[in-house]
C-alpha positions in Angstrom: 5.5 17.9 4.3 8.6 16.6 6.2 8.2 12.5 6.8 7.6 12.7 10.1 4.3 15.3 9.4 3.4 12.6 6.4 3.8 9.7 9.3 1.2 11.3 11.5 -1.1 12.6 8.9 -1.7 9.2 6.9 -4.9 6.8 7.6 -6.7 4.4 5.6 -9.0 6.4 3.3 -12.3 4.8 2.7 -14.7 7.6 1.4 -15.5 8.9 -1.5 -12.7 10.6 -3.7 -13.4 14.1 -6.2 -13.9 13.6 -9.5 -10.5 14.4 -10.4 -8.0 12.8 -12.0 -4.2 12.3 -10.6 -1.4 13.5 -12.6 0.7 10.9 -14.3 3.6 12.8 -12.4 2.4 12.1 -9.5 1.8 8.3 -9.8 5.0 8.0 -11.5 6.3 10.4 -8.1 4.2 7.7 -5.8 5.5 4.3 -7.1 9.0 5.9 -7.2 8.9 6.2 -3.3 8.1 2.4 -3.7 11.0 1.8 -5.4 13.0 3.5 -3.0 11.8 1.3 -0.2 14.5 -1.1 1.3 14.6 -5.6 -0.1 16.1 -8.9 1.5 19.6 -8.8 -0.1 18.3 -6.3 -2.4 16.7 -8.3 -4.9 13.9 -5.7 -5.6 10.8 -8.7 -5.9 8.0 -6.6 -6.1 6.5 -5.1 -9.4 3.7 -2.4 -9.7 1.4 -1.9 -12.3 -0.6 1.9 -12.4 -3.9 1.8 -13.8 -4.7 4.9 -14.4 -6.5 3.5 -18.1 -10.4 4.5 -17.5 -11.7 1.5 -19.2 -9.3 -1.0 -16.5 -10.2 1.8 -13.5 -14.3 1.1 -14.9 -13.3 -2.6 -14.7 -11.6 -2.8 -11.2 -14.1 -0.2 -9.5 -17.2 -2.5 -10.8 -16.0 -5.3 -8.7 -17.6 -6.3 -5.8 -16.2 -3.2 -3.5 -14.6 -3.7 -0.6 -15.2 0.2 0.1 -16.1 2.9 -1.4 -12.7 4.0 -2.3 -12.3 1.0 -4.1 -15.5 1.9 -6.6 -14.4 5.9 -6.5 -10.7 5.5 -7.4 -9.2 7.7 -10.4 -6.4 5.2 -10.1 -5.1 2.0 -8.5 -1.8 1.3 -7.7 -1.4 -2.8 -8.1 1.9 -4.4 -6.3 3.3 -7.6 -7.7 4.8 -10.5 -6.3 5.8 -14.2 -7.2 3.3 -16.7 -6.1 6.4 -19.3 -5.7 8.9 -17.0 -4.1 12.5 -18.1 -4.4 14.4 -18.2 -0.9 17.4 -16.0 -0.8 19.0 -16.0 2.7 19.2 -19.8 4.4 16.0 -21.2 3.0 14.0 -17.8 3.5 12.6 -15.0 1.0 11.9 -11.7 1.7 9.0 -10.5 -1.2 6.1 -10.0 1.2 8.4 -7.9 3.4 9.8 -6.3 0.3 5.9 -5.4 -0.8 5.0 -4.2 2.6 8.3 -2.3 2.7 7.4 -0.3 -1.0 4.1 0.2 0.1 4.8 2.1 3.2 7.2 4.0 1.6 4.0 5.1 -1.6 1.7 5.7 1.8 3.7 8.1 2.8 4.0 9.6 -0.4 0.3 9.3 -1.5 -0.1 11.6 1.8 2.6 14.0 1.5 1.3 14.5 -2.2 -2.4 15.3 -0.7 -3.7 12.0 -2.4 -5.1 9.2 -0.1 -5.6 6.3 -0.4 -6.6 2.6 1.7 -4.3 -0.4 1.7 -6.1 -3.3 0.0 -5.2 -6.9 1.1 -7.5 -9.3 2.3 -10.2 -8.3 -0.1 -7.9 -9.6 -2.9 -7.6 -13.1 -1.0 -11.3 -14.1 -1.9 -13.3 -14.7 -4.8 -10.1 -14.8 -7.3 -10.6 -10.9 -7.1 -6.4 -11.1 -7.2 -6.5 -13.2 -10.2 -8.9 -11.6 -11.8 -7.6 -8.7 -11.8 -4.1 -10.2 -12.2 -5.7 -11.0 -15.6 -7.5 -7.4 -16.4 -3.6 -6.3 -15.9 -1.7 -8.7 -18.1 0.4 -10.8 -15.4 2.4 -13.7 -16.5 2.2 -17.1 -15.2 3.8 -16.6 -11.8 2.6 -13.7 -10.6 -0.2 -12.7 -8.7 -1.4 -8.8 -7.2 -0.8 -8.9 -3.7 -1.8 -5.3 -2.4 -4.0 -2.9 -4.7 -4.2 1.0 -3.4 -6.8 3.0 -4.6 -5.9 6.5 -5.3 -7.9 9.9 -5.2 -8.4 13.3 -4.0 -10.7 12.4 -0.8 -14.0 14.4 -0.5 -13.5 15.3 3.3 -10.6 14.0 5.6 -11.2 10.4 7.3 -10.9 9.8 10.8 -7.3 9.4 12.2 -7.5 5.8 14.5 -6.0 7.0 17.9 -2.4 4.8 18.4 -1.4 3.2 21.5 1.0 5.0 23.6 4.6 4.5 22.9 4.8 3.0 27.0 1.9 -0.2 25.7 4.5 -1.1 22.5 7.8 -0.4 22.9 10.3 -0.6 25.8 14.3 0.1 26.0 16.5 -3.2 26.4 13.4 -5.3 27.9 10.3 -6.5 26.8 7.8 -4.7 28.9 10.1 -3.3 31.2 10.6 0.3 32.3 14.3 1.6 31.8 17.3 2.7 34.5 14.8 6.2 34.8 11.8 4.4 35.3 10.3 4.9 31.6 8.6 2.1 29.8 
């Protein structure tokens, strides 16, 4: 599957997953494409932690679930960041855009790999469920899970959500403006 196929093929997976497990090639393959993924002055901020231990995956599933992906997954990827980030351009750091960056870059993968998967944020903002499992996953003093992916083989495709039309988001030269041809 070429990037651009991967691109329109991925959603946000919230069903159920097959009880099957996911190679430890292909995490390994997953966070890799995470890795790949571009950082502010290249500092490389974000850290990822694979659970695919089925005692930790028990633990993290039993939680209260956001979804049901989140109680079906055979494994989780967890992506790390600083809770105190250090500034590295004029005052400014970069790790949430560096997480969001790797992320994209394992959705894609996860897809093109015929895994999926949902991209868990918010959930993790409430009840300490970041901490907590911060904790389950051995972080040091500092750190703190900032987007968890649950990983599986789904049980039947999830709806695609129809996008806006290129014309309602992005313009050429202007804001909102159509171009010298009269495209928006």
């Amino acid at each position: 599957m070429d990037v651009f196929e991967a691109m329109s093929e991925r959603y946000s997976y919230r069903g159920s997953f097959r009880d099957q497990m996911i190679p430890r090639d292909d995490l390994r393959r997953i966070v890799e494409a995470g890795l790949q993924a571009p950082s502010g002055k290249n500092i490389q901020t974000t850290r990822f932690v694979i659970v695919d231990d089925a005692d930790l995956v028990r633990q993290i599933a039993e939680m209260p679930a956001a979804n049901t992906a989140m109680q079906q997954a055979k494994a989780y990827v967890a992506c790390i960041v600083d809770l105190r980030p250090e500034a590295v351009y004029e005052g400014h750091a970069f790790q949430v855009e560096d997480c969001a960056a790797a992320v994209e870059n394992m959705l894609l993968a996860i897809t093109a790999l015929g895994y999926a998967t949902v991209w868990i944020d918010g959930w993790l903002r409430v009840q300490k469920r970041a901490e907590t499992i911060g904790e389950l996953l051995g972080l040091p003093e500092g750190k703190i899970v900032r987007i968890i992916l649950p990983l599986g083989v789904p049980e039947e495709a999830g709806p695609r959500m129809e996008k806006m039309p290129f014309s309602a988001r992005a313009w050429f030269n202007r804001y909102g403006e159509a171009d010298r041809e009269g495209h928006r």
